[in-house]
N, C-alpha and C positions, 0 to 999 in steps of 0.2 A: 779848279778845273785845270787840268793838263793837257797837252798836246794828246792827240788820238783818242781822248776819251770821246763815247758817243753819249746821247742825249738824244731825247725826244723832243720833237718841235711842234709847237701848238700855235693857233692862227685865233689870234683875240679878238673880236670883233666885237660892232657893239652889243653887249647882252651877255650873259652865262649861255644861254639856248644857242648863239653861236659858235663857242667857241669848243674848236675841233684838235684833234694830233694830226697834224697832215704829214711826217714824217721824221727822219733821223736824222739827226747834224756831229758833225765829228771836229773837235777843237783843232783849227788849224793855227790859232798864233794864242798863244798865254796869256792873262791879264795884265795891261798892260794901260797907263795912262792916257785919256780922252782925250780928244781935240773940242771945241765950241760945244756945244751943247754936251757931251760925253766928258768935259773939264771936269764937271762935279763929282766924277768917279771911276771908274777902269770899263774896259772893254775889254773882249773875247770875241776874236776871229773864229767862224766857227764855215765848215763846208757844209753841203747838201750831200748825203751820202744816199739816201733814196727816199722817195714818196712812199706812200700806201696809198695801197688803190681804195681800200674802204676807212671812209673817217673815223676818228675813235673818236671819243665823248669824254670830258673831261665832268665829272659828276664828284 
């Protein structure tokens, strides 16, 4: 993952039946070493670039 790449964001809830794409995320900071619970692995800062107004369905 790089800086400005976008991505699809999904919203996991309990169940497959819930879980939706509620919108787009854009890498804002690189992968980069975890703090407390995030220790065991890297993290990616990422923005909100826009919703969708109809949910998609992850099938």
């Amino acid at each position: 993952m790089r800086r400005g790449d976008r991505y699809l964001f999904y919203h996991s809830s309990a169940g497959a039946a819930s879980r939706h794409i509620v919108g787009v995320v854009e890498v804002a900071r690189e992968w980069y070493e975890g703090e407390g619970e995030a220790a065991s692995g890297g993290v990616v800062d990422v923005r909100v670039v826009g919703e969708f107004r109809r949910l998609g369905t992850l099938r």
